[in-house]
N, C-alpha and C positions, 0 to 999 in steps of 0.2 A: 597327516592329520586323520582324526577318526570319523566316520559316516555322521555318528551324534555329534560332532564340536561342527560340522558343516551344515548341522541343517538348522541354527541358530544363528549363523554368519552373516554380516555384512554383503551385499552385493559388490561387485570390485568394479567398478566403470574404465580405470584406464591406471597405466603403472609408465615410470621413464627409466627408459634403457635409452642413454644417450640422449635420449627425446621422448616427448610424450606420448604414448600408444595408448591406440582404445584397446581393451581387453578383448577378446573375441572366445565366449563360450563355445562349449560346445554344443550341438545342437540336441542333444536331451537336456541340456540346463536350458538354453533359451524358450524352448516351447515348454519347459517346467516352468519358468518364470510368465510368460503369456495366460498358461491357467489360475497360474496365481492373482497374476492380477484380473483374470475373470471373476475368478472365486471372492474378491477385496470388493470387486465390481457391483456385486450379485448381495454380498452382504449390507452395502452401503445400500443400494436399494431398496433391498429387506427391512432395513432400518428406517429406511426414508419411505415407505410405502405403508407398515404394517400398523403404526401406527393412526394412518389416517381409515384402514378396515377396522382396525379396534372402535376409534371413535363414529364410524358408520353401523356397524353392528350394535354400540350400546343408542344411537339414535335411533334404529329400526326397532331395537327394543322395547326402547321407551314409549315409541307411538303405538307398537302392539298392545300396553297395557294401559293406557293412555287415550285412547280413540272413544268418543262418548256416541258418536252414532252407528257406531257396529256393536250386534250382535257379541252374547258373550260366548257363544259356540263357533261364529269367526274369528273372534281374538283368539280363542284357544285355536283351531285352526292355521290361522297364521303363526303362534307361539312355536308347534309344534314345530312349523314348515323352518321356519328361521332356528331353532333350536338343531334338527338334522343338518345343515346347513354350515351352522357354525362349528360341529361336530365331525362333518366330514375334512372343514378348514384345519381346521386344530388337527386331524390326523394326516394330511398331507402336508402343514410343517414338520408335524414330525420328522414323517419320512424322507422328507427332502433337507430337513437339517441332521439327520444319519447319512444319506447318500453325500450332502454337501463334504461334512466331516469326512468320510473314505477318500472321495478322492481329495480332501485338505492332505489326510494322512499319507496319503499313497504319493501324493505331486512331490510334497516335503520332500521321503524318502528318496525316490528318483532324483530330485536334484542336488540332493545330498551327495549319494553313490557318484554321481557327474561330477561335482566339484571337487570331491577326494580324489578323483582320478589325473585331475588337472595341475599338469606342474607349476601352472603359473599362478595357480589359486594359492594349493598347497602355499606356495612359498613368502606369499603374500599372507595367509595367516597366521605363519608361523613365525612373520616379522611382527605381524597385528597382538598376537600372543604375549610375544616378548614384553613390546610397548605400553599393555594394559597393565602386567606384572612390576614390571619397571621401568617406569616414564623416566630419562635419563634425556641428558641429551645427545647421545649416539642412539639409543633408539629412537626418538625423534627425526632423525636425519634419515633414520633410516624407511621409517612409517611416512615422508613426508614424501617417499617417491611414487605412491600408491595414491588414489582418488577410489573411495568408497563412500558409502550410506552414511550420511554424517552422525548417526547415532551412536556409531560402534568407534570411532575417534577417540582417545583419551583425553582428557581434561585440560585443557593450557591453563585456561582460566576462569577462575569460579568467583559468580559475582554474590557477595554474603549479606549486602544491605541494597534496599533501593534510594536509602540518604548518597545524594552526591559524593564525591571523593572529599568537600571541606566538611564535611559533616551535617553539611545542610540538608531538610528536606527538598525532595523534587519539589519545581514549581509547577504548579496546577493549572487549572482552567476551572471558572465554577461546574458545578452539575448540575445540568443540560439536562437529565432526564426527568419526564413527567410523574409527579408525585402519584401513589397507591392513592386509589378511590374506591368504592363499589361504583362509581360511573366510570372510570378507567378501565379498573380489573380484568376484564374480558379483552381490550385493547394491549393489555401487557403482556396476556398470557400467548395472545394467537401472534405479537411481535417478536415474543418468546422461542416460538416455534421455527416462526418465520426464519431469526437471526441465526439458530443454532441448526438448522434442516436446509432452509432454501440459500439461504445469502451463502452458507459453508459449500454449498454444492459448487457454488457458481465462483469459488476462489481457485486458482491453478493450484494444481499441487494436493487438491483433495480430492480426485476421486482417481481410480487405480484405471480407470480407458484413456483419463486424458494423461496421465503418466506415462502409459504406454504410448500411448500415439506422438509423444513430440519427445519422448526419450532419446533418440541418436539424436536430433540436433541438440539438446541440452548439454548431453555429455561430449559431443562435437567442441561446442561454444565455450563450455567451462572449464576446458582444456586450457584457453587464451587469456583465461581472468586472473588477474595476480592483485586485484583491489582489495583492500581491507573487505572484509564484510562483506562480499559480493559474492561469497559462494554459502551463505545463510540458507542451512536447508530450508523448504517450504514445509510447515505444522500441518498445515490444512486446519488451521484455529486462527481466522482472520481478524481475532479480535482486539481494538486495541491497544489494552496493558499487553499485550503479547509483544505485539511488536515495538512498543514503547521500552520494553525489560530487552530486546533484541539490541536496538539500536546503541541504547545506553551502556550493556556489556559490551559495545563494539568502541564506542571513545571512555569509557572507563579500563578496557585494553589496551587502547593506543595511547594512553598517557600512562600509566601503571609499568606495561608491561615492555612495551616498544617505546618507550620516553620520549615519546613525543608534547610539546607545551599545545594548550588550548590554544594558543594562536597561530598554532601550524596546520591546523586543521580545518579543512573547507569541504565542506559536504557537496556533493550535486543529488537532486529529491527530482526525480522524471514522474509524472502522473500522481499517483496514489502515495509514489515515495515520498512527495511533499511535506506529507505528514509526516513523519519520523524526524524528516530532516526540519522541519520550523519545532519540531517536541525539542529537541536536539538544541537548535540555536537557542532555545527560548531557556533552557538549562546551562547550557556551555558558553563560555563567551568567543564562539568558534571565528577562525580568523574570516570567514566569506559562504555564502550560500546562493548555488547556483537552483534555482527552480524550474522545473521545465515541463511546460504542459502539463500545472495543474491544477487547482481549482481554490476559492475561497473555504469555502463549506460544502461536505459532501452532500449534506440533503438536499440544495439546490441542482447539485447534478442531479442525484437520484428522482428529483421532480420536474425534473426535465422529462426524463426517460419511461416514468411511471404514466400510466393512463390518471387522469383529473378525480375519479369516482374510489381508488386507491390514497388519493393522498396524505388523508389524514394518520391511513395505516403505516404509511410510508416514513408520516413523521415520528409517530411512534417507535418505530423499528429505527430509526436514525440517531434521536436523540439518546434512545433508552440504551443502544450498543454498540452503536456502529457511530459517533459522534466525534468526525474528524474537524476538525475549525482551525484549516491551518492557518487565519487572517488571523483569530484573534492571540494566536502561538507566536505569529511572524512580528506581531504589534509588540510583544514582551521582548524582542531583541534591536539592538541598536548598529548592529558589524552591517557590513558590505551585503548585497545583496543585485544579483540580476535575474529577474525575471525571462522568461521566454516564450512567447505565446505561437503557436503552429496555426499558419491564417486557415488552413485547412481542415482544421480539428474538428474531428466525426465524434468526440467524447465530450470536450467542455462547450461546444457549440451546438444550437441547437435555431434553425435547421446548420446543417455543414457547410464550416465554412461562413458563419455569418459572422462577422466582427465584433458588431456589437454586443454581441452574448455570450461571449466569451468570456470565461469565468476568470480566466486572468488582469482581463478588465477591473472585475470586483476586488480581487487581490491587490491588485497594483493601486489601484482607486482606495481601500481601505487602510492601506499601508503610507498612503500620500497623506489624508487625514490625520492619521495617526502623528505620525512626524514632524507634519508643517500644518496646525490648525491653524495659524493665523494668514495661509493663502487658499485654506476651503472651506472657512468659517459657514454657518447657516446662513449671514447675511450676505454671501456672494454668491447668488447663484448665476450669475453669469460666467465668473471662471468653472464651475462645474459644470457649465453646459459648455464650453470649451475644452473642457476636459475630455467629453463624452463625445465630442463634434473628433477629436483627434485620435480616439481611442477607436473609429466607427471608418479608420484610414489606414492601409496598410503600410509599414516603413519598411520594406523590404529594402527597397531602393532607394532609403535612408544615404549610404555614405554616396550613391552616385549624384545623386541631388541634395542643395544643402538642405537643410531643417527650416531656412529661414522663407526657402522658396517652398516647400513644401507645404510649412503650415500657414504661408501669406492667409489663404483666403477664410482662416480661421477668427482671424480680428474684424472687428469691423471696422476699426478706425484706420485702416490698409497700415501698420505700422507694424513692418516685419521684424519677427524675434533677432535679437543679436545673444548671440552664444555667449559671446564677450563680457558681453555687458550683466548677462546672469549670474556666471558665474565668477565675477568680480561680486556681486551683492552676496552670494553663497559667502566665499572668503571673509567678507568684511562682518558679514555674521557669523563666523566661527572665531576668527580674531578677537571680537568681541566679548564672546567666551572663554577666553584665556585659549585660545589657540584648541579645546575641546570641542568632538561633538557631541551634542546633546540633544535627544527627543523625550518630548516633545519640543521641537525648536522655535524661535523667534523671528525666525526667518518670514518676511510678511508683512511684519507690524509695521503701520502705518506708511504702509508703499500704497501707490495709486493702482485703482483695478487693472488697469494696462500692463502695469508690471506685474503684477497677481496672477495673470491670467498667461505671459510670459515664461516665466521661474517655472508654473505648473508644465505647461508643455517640455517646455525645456527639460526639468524634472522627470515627468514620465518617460523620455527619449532617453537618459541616462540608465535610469532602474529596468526600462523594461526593453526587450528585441523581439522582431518580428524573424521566424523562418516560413518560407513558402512553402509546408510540407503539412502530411498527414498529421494524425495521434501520434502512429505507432514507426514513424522514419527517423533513423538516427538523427543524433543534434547534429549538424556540421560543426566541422573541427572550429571554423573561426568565431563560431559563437560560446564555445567552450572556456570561460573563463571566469575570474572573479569578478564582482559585481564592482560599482561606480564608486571610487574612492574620492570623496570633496574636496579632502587636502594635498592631492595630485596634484 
């Protein structure tokens, strides 16, 4: 292959010979690739830096001509002083976006020359080659034994509308953001900045130090992934319709392309993934959704985390971009569902580790409402203080002790839950139904608050599991499953 077809090329992370190998450059392409992503480093900065001199130079400005108790031979004065100033700035970007560019040019070339030289490169793009020219399926088979830069990848499947596969529009959520004002306006423009500068920095996968720095175990790890969708490059564009348009080309594939039916399909949503995967159920009538460690509404985490004298900025920047609501997503679907909440979670808990603030709570809590209003009406607030009394209780050791001794000292009339007897009422209200589930359900009406207060705990123990672990520790395998089926 030629110097010029390699310095446009995909990065090659690992190929199978018999098995899967990490690739191993050589060492003018690897420290070609370290200044590169110096040089990505150094840009993203520049971007994220110069703007905020721009806006400091034209406020030094303004005060220079602006100042009513100085002298008008000190304003000029300082005119001058800041004019030189901004003068010597402007010629040291110059300079330093010419030296940037040589060595962009020169790092290119070098790794260029390196990669043409390497056999295993070479032969890798000249399979990559083929496959672009003509996507077949023996070049497929053959492009599939390679792991590279997912941009350079050819097309499996291209998704042409965002109308669902029956023709329907996607279902929605209203819009959450706060309406244009001249009392807002100022509030949109700096949430603006905010959402596209600071929240972009702080996503994996957008800035070229933290790419380099956790690169071997990435390519390590994604050796072992053979899940649908689980090798989605990261945009470093956290917003979103982005990942809304990701997830939906992922089961508009698996039914399309790989024939699989909506009710073969069961998402697991960890953290942040929540959202994709309730966008997901709330469109698809997916067979089951596993949730794990993750929250009702992100703004509530994010005002957790934010200082009190930010807030209002906070909610600006939430609603107006960043506006995940995976409760009111989860509430639009009716399938299977297990929650999973981490008694130790340093992310939806706040302080760490506290139960009751656990934003799983609020999930599991607004999805109970939702489903069964007639056993968390406004008029019962004793079962929701029951609720919260059992949600404020760790069930780790759930199957070592039963539910009944567990949640005894939850009643006050000492009358312990019977499993039995719940879920015989569940039954006779589905039956009643024609054998359907249906929410909002009827399950409730005109039972006595004992059993109201019963069903609920009971309930919450089905939908939702406690693990004894951090945020960021794998699920254990026995909690890895579909969520609580009634008519089991």
């Amino acid at each position: 292959m030629s110097v010029w077809t390699c310095i446009w090329s995909p990065r090659l992370y690992s190929f199978y010979e018999g098995s899967w190998k990490i690739y191993e450059p050589s060492n003018t392409e690897k420290y070609a690739d370290y200044i590169l992503y110096f040089l990505g480093a150094v840009a993203f900065l520049s971007l994220f830096t110069l703007p905020k001199i721009g806006f400091l130079l034209f406020y030094k400005l303004c005060r220079c001509y602006c100042r009513r108790k100085t002298t008008e031979e000190r304003k000029c004065h300082r005119r001058k002083k800041l004019f030189k100033f901004i003068y010597k700035l402007g010629r040291f970007i110059v300079i330093a976006a010419l030296i940037f560019t040589t060595i962009l040019v020169i790092t290119l070339g070098v790794r260029s020359v390196a990669r043409s030289s390497n056999p295993k490169y070479t032969n890798f793009l000249k399979v990559l080659s083929k496959a672009q020219e003509s996507y077949t399926y023996e070049s497929k088979q053959s492009i599939r034994k390679y792991d590279f830069e997912f941009w350079a990848w050819p097309t499996d499947y291209q998704v042409l509308s965002k109308d669902l596969l029956n023709g329907k529009p996607r279902v929605t959520l209203p819009d959450a953001s706060i309406k244009l004002s001249i009392t807002t306006a100022p509030f949109k423009l700096i949430s603006y900045l905010i959402s596209n500068i600071v929240v972009k920095a702080m996503y994996p996968g957008s800035t070229s130090i933290f790419n380099m720095i956790i690169e071997n175990k990435l390519i390590d790890g994604r050796i072992h992934l053979n899940v649908l969708g689980a090798k989605r490059s990261n945009t470093g564009i956290p917003f979103p319709e982005k990942e809304i348009n990701a997830i939906d080309a992922v089961i508009k594939y698996s039914i399309e392309k790989l024939n699989f039916t909506v009710d073969k399909i069961a998402l697991n949503g960890w953290s942040i993934g929540g959202f994709t995967s309730t966008w997901a159920a709330m469109n698809y009538d997916l067979h089951g959704l596993l949730l794990d460690a993750t929250f009702d509404n992100v703004l509530n985490v994010a005002l957790y985390m934010m200082p009190n004298f930010v807030s209002s900025l906070t909610t600006y920047v939430i609603t107006d971009y960043l506006d995940l609501d995976n409760s009111q997503q989860l509430n639009k679907y009716d399938g299977r569902v297990m929650l999973i909440r981490r008694t130790e979670d340093q992310i939806m808990s706040s302080p760490t580790g506290n139960l009751p603030s656990n934003r799983a709570n609020y999930l599991l809590t607004n999805m109970l409402i939702h489903r069964y209003p007639k056993l968390l009406d406004n008029n019962n607030n004793k079962t929701i203080d029951v609720l919260k009394n059992y949600l404020a209780m760790s069930m780790v050791d759930v199957d070592s002790i039963t539910l009944a001794v567990k949640t005894k000292v939850l009643f006050q009339d000492g009358i312990p839950l019977d499993e039995n007897i719940c879920l015989t009422k569940i039954r006779e209200n589905i039956n009643n139904n024609n054998g359907t589930i249906k929410y909002p359900s009827t399950l409730g009406d005109n039972f006595d608050s004992i059993s109201k207060q019963h069903l609920v705990v009971y309930l919450a123990n089905k939908y939702m599991k406690d693990q004894n672990s951090g945020h960021n520790v794998r699920l254990n395998q026995n909690l890895f499953k579909l969520g609580w089926d009634p008519r089991a």
